[in-house]
C-alpha positions as a Markdown table, in Angstrom:
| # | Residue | x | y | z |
|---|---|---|---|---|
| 1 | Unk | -12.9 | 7.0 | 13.1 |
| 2 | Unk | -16.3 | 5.5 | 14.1 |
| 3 | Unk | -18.1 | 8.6 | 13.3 |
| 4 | Unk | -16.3 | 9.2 | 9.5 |
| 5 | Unk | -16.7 | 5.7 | 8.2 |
| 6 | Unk | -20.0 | 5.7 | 9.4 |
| 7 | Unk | -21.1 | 9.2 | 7.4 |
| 8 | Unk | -19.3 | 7.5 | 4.5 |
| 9 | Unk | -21.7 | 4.6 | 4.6 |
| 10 | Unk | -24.7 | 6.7 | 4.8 |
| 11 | Unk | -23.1 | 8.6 | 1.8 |
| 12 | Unk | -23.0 | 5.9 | -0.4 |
| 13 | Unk | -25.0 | 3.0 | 0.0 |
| 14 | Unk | -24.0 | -0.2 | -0.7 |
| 15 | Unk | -25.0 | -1.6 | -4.2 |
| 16 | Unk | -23.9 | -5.1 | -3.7 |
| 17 | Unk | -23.5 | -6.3 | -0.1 |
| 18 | Unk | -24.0 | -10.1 | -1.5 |
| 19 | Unk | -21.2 | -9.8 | -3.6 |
| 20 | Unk | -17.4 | -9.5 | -2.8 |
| 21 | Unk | -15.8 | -7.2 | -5.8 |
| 22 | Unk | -14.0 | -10.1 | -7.4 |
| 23 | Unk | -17.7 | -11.7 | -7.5 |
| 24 | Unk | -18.6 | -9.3 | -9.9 |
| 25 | Unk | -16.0 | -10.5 | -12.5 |
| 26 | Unk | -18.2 | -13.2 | -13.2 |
| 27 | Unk | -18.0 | -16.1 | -15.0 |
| 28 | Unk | -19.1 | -14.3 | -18.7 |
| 29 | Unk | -16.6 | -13.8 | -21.5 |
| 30 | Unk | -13.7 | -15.4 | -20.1 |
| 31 | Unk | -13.0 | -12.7 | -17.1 |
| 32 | Unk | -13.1 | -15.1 | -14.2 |
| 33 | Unk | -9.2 | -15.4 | -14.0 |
| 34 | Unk | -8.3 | -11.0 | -14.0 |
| 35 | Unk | -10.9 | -10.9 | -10.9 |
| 36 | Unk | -8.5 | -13.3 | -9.2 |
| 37 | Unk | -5.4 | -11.7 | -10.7 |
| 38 | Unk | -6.8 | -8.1 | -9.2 |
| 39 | Unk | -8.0 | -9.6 | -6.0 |
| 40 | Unk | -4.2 | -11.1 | -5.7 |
| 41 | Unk | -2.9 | -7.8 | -6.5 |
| 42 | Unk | -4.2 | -4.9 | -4.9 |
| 43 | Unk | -4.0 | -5.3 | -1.3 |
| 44 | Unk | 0.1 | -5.2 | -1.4 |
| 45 | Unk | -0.8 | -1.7 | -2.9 |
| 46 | Unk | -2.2 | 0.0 | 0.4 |
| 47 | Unk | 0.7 | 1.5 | 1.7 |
| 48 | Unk | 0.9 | 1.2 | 6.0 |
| 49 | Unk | 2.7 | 4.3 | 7.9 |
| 50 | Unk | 5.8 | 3.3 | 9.5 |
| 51 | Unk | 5.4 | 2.1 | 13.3 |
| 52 | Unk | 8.3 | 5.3 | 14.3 |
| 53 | Unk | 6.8 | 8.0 | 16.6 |
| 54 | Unk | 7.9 | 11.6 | 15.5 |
| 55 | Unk | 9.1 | 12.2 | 18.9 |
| 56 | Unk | 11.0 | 9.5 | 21.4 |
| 57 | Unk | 12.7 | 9.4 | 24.9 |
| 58 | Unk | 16.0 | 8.2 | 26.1 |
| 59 | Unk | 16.5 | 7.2 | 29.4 |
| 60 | Unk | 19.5 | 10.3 | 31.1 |
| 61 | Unk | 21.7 | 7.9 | 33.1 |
| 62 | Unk | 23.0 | 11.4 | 35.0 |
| 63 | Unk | 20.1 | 12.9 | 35.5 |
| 64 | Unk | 18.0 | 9.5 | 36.3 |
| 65 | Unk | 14.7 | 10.3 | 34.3 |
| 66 | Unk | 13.6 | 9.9 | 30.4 |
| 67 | Unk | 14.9 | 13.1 | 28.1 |
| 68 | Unk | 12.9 | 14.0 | 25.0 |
| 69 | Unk | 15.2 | 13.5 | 22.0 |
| 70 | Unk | 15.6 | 17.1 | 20.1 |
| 71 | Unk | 14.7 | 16.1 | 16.8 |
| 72 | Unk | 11.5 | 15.6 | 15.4 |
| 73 | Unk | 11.1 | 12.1 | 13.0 |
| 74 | Unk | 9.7 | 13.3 | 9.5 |
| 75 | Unk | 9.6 | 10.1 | 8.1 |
| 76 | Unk | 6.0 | 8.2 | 7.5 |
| 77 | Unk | 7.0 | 5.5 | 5.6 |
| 78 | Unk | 10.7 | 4.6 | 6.7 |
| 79 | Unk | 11.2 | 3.5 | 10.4 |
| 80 | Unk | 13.6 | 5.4 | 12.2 |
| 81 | Unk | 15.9 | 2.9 | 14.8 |
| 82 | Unk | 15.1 | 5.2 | 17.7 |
| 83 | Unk | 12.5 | 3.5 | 20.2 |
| 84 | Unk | 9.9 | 5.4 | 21.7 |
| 85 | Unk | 11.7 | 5.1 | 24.9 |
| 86 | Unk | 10.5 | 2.8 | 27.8 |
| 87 | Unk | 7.4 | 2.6 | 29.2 |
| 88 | Unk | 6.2 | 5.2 | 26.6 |
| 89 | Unk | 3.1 | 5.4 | 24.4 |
| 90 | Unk | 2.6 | 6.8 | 21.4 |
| 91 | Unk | -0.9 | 6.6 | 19.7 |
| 92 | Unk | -1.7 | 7.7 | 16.4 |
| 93 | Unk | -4.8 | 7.9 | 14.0 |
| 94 | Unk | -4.2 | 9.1 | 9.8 |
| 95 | Unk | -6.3 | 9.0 | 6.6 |
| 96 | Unk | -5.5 | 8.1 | 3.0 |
| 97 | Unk | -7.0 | 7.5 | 0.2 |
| 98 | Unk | -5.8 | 5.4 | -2.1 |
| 99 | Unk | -8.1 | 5.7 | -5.8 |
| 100 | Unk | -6.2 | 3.5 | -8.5 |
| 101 | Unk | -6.2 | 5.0 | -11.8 |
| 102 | Unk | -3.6 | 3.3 | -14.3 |
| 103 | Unk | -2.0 | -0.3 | -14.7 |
| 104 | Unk | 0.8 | -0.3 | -16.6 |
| 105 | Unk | 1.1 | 2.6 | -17.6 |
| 106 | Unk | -2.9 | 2.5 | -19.1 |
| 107 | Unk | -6.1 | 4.1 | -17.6 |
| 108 | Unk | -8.2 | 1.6 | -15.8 |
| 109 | Unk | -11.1 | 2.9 | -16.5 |
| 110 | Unk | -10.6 | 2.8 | -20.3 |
| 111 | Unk | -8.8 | -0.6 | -20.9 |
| 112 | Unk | -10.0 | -2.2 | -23.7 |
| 113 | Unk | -9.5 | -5.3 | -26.4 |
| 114 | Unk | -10.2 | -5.4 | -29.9 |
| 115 | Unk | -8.3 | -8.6 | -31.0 |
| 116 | Unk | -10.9 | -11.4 | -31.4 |
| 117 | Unk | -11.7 | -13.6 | -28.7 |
| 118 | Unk | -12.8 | -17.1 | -29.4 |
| 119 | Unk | -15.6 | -18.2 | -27.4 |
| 120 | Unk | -14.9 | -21.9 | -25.7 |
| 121 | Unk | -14.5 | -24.3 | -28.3 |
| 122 | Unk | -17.5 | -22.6 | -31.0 |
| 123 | Unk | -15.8 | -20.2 | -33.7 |
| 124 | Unk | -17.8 | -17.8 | -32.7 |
| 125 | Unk | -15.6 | -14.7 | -31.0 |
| 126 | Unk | -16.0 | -11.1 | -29.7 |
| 127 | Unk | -14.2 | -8.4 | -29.1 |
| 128 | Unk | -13.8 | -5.8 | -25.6 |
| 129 | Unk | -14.7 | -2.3 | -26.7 |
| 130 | Unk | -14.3 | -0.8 | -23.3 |
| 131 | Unk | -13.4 | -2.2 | -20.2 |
| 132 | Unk | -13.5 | 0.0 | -17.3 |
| 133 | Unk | -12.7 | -0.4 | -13.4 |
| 134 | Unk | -13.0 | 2.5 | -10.5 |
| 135 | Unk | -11.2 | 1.8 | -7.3 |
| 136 | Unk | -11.6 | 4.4 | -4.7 |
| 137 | Unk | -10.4 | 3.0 | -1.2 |
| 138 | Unk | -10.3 | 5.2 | 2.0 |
| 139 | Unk | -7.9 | 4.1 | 4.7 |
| 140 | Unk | -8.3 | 4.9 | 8.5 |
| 141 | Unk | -5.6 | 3.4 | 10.5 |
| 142 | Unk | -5.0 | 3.1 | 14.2 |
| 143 | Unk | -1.5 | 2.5 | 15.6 |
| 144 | Unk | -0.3 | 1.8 | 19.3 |
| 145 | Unk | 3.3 | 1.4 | 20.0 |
| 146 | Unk | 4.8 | 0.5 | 23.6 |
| 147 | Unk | 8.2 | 0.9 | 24.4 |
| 148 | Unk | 9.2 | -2.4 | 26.2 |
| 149 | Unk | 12.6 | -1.1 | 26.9 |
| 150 | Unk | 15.0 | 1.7 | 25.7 |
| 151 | Unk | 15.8 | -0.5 | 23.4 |
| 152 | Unk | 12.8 | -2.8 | 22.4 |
| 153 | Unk | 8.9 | -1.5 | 21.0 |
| 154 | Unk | 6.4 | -3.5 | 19.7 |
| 155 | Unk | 3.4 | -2.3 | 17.2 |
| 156 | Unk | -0.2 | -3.2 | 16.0 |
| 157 | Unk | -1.3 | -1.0 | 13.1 |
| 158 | Unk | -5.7 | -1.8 | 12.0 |
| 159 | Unk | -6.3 | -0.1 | 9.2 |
| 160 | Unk | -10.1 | 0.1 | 7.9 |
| 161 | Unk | -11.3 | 0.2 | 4.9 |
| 162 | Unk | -14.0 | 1.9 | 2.8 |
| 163 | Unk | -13.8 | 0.8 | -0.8 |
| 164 | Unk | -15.9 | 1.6 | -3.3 |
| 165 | Unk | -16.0 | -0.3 | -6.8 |
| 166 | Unk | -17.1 | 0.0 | -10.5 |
| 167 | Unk | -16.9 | -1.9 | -13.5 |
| 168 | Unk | -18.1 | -0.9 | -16.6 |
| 169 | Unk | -18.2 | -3.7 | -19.5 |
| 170 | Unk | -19.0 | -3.7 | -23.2 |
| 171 | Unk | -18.9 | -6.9 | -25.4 |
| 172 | Unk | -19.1 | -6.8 | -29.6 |
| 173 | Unk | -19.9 | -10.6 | -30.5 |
| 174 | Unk | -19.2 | -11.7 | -33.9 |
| 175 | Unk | -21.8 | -11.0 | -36.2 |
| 176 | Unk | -23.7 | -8.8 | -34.1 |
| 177 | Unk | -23.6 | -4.8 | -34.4 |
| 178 | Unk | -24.9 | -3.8 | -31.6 |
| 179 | Unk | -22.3 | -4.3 | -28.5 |
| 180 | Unk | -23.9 | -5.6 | -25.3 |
| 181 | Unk | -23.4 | -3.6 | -21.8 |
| 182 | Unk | -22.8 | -4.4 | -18.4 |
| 183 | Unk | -22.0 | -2.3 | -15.7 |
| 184 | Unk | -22.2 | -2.4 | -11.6 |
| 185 | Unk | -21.2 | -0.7 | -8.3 |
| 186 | Unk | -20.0 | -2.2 | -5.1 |
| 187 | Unk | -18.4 | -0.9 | -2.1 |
| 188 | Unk | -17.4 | -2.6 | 1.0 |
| 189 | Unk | -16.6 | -1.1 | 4.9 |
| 190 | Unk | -14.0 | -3.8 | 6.7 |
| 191 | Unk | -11.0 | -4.5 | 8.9 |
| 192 | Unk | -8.1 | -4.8 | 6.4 |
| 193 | Unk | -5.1 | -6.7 | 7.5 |
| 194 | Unk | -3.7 | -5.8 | 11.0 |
| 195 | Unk | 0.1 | -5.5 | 11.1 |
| 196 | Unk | 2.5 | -6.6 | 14.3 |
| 197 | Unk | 5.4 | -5.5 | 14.4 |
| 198 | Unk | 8.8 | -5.1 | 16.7 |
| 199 | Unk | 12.4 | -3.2 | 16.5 |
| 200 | Unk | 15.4 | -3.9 | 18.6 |
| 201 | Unk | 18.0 | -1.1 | 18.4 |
| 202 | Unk | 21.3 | -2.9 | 18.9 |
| 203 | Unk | 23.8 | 0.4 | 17.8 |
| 204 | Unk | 23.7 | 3.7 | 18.9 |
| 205 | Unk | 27.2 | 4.8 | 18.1 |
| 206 | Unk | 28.4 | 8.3 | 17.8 |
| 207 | Unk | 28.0 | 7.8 | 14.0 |
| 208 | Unk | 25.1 | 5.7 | 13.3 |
| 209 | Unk | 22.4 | 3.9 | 14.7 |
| 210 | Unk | 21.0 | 0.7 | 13.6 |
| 211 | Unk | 17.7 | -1.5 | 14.8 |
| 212 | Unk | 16.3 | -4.8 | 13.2 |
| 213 | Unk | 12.6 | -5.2 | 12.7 |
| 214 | Unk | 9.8 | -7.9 | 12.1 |
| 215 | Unk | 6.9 | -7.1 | 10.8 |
| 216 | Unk | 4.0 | -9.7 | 10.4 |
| 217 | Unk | 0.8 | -9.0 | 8.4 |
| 218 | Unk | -2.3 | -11.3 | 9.8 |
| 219 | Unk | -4.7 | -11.5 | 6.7 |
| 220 | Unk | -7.6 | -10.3 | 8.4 |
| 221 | Unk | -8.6 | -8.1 | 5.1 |
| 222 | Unk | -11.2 | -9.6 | 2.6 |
| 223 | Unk | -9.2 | -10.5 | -0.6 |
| 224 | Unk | -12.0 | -10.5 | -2.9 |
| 225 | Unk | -12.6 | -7.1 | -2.0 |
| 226 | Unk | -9.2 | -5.7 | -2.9 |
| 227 | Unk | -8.8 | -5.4 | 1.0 |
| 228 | Unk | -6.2 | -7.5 | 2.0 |
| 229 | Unk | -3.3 | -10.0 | 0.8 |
| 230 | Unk | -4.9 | -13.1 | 1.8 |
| 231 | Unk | -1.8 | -14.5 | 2.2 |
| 232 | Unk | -0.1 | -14.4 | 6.3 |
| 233 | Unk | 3.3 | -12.1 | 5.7 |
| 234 | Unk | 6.3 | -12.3 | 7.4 |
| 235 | Unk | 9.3 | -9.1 | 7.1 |
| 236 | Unk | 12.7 | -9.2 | 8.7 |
| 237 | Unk | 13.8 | -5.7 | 8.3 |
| 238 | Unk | 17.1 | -3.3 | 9.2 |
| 239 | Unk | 16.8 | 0.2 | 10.0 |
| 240 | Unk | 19.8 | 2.1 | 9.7 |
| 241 | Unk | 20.3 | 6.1 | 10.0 |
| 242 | Unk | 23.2 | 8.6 | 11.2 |
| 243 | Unk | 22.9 | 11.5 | 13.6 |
| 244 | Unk | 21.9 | 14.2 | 13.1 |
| 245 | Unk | 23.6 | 16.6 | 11.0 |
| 246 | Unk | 23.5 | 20.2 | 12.1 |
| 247 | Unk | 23.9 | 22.7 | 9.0 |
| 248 | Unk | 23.1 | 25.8 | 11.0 |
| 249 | Unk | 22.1 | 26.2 | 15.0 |
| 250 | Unk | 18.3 | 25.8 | 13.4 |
| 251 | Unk | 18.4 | 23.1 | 10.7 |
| 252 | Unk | 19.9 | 19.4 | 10.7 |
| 253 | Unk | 19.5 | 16.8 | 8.3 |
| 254 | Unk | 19.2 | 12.7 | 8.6 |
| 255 | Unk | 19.5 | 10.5 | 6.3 |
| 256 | Unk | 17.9 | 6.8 | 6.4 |
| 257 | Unk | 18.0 | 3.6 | 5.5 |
| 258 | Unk | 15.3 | 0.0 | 5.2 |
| 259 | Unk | 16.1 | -2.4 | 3.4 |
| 260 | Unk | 14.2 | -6.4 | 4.0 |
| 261 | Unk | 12.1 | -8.9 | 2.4 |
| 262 | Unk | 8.6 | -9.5 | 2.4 |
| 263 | Unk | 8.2 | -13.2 | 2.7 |
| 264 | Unk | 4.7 | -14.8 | 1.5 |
| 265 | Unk | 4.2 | -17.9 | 4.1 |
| 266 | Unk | 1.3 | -19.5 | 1.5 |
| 267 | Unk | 3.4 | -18.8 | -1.7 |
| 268 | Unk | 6.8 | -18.2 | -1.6 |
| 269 | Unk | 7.0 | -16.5 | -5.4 |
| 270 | Unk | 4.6 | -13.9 | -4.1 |
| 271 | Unk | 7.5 | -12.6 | -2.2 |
| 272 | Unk | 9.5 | -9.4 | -2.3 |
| 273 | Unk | 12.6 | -7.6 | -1.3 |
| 274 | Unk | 12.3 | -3.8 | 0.0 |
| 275 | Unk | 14.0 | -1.0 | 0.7 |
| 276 | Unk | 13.6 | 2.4 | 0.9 |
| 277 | Unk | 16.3 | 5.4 | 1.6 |
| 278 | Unk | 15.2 | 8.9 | 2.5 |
| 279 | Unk | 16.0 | 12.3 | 3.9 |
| 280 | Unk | 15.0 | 14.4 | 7.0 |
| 281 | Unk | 15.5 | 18.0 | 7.1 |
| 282 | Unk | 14.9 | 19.6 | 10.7 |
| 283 | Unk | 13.5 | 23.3 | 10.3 |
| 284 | Unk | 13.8 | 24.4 | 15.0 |
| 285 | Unk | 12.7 | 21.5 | 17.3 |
| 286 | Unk | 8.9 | 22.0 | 16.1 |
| 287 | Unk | 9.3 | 20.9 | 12.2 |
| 288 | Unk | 10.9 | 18.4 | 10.4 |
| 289 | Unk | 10.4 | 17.5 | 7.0 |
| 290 | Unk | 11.1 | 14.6 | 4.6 |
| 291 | Unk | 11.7 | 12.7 | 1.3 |
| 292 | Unk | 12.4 | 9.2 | 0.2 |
| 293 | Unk | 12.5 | 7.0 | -2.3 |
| 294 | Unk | 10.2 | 3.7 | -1.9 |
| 295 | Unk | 10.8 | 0.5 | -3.6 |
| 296 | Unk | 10.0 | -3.4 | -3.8 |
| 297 | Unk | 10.4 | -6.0 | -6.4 |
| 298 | Unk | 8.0 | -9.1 | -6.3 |
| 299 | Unk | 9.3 | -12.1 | -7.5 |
| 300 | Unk | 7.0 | -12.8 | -9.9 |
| 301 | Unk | 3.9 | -11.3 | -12.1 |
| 302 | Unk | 0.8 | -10.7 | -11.2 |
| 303 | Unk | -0.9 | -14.3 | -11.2 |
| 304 | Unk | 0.5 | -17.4 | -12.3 |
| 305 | Unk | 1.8 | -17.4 | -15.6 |
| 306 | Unk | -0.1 | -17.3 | -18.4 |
| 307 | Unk | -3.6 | -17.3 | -16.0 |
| 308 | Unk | -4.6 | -14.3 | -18.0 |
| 309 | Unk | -3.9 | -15.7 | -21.7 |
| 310 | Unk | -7.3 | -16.6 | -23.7 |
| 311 | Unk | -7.3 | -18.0 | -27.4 |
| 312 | Unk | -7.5 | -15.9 | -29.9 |
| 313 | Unk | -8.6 | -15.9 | -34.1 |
| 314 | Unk | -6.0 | -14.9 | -36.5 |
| 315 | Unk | -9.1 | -13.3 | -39.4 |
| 316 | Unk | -6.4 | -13.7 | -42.0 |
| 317 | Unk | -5.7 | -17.1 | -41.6 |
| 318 | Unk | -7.8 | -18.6 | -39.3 |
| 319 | Unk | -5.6 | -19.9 | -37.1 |
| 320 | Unk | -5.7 | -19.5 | -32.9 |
| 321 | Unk | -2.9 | -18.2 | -31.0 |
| 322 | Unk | -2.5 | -17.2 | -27.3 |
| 323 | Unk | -2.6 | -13.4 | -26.0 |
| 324 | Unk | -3.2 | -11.9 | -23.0 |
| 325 | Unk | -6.3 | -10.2 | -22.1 |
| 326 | Unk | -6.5 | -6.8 | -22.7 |
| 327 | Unk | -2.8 | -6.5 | -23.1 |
| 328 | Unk | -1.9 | -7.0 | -19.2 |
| 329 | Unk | 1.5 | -7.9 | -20.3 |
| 330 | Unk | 3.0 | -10.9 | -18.6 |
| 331 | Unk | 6.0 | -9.8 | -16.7 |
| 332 | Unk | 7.2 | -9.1 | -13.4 |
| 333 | Unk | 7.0 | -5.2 | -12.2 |
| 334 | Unk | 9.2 | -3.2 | -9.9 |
| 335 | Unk | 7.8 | -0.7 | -8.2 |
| 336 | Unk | 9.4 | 2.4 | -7.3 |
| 337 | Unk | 7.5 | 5.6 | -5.5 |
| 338 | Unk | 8.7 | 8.7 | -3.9 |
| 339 | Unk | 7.1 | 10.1 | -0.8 |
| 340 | Unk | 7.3 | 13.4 | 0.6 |
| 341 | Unk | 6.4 | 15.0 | 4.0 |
| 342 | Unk | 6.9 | 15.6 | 7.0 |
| 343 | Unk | 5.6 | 16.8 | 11.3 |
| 344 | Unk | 4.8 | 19.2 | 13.2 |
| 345 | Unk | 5.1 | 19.5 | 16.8 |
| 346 | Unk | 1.5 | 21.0 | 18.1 |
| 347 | Unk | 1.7 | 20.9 | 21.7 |
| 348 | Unk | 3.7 | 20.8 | 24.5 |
| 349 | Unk | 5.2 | 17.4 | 23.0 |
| 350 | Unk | 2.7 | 15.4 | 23.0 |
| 351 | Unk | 0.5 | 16.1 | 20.4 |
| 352 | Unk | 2.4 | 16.1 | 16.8 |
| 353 | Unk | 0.6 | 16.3 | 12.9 |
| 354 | Unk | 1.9 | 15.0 | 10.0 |
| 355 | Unk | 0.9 | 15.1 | 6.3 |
| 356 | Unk | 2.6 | 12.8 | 3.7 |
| 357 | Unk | 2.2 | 12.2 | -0.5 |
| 358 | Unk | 3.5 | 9.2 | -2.4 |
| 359 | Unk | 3.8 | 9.6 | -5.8 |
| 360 | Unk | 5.0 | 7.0 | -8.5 |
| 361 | Unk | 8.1 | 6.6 | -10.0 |
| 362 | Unk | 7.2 | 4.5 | -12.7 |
| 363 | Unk | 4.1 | 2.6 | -14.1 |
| 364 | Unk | 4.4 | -0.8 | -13.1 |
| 365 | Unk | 1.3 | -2.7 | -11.8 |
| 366 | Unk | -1.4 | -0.5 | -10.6 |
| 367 | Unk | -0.6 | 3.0 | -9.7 |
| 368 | Unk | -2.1 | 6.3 | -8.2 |
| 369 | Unk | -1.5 | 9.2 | -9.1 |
| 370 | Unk | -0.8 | 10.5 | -6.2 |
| 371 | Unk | -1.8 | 8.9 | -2.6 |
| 372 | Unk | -2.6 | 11.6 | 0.1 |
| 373 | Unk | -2.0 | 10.8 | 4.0 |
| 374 | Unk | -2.7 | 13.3 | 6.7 |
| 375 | Unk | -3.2 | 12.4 | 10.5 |
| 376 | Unk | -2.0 | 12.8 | 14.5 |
| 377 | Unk | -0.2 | 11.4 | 17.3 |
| 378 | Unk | 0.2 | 11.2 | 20.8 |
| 379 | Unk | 2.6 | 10.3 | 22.9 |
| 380 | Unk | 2.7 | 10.1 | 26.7 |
């Protein structure tokens, strides 16, 4: 990890270690509020891999000793209610990258806003031509879990960041034909925030088995640098799934379910229920892959409301009104992705690959187009 992050900082140099990314909003034309709403925004949309190992143990009462499990956990962003088994590790390291490219359905990097803008109290006004932002964010994450008990692991996931960030800006004042340009690049190398988390399994019926979770998320990511919440998080979660169900002596499928809510300890309406159900299909006792359906629904919009509305100048009758800035419409988004997958048992089982893709659903807030995860485990 030590070695990639460091050839991506020799890569790209930083262009603005002084400043954090919301910084570079500034305090001209009236921006000030959409760095805060971005800063607030982005860090719920780094996506964390799931705490579940792709291989656990059970303890064999008969036999007195811990017995692998046959199937192999495709999920990476659904837990599964199996525990690793006690007095087991299981360490794991994965890449993602994470480069926005839309918000609300419109390309960041071309937003723009061509009703008039009054400027303060003057009647002087200007329009937004272009408005353009570049978010490329690379994600290393480290994740230990322990198995206390059979029954019992606990988690800390570190995720670190490389961002890197542009803004490109051009202004049209009133009674001026020639637009004025501003432009900048920043990036940013950081500890985003580190996630601690537990399941209990309480069922493991022939039919089903079923585990509650916590998850807490320490803000130990830099906000103004699209890094982390800035907010401490607090999840109480339920994992359900069934056995396995064998189709053929080769392949088995598994269905899953998550469903909790996200609560926001420094601002309640920041909150949001989540869920997610999803798929495994078991090819042998060496691959397993998977599907699933992602979603959560903040309780609010991005920002207070109305931080992002700025007076406007009606030409025709010269009156002012209220709009939003360019167009971010006011309203509170769902967001619902799909993610596909899966693992691979390498060797000797204890050393298992996975790749994963999420891919939206719909265009709410700010989206990827697609968010690529690849990475490996061990467990001993």
């Amino acid at each position: 990890m030590g070695l990639a992050l460091t050839a991506l900082a020799l890569a790209h140099p930083p262009a603005a270690w002084s400043k954090t990314f919301e910084d570079n909003f500034g305090r001209r034309f009236q921006l000030t509020p959409l760095g805060s709403a971005l800063a607030e925004s982005i860090g719920s949309t780094l996506p964390v891999i799931s705490a579940s190992p792709g291989i656990v143990y059970r303890f064999n009462i008969e036999m007195g000793v811990p017995q692998r499990e046959t199937e192999i956990g495709g999920q990476l962003f659904l837990e599964r209610p199996e525990t690793v088994g006690e007095h087991r590790w299981n360490l794991s390291l994965n890449y993602q990258r994470v480069k926005l490219e839309t918000l609300n359905g419109d390309d960041i990097g071309q937003l723009r806003d061509l009703i008039p803008i009054r400027m303060g109290r003057t009647k002087f006004t200007f329009t937004i031509p272009r408005f353009g932002i570049d978010l490329d964010t690379h994600e290393f994450t480290g994740s230990a879990t322990f198995g206390v008990t059979d029954d019992l692991d606990l988690n800390i996931t570190i995720p670190v960041l490389y961002s890197d960030f542009g803004l490109v800006e051009k202004f049209q004042l009133s009674g001026n034909p020639k637009p004025i340009g501003f432009a900048v690049r920043s990036n940013a190398l950081g500890v985003g925030d580190v996630f601690l988390r537990g399941k209990y399994r309480f069922l493991d019926a022939d039919w089903t088995r079923l585990a509650l979770g916590a998850l807490l998320r320490v803000p130990s990511g830099n906000e103004q640098n699209f890094q982390g919440t800035g907010a401490v998080e607090l999840a109480p979660m339920l994992y359900a799934s069934s056995r396995p169900i064998h189709v053929s002596r080769l392949i088995y499928l598994e269905p899953y379910l998550n469903a909790g809510f996200n609560v926001n300890a420094d601002d309640i309406d920041r909150s949001e229920p989540r869920w997610g159900v999803g798929l495994d299909c078991g090819i042998t006792e060496r691959l397993t892959a998977a599907v699933a359906v992602l979603g959560r629904h903040p309780l609010r919009s991005v920002g207070r409301p109305g931080l992002l509305d700025v007076r406007r100048l009606d030409r025709a009758t010269g009156r002012t009104f209220l709009a939003p800035l360019l167009g971010i419409r006011d309203r509170r988004p769902d967001f619902y992705d799909v993610s596909i997958g899966g693992r691979v048992n390498f060797w000797r089982d204890t050393l298992v690959g996975f790749v994963n893709a999420i891919v939206p659903l719909n265009a709410d807030g700010f989206r990827a187009e697609v968010i690529p995860l690849a990475g490996v485990e061990a467990s001993f």
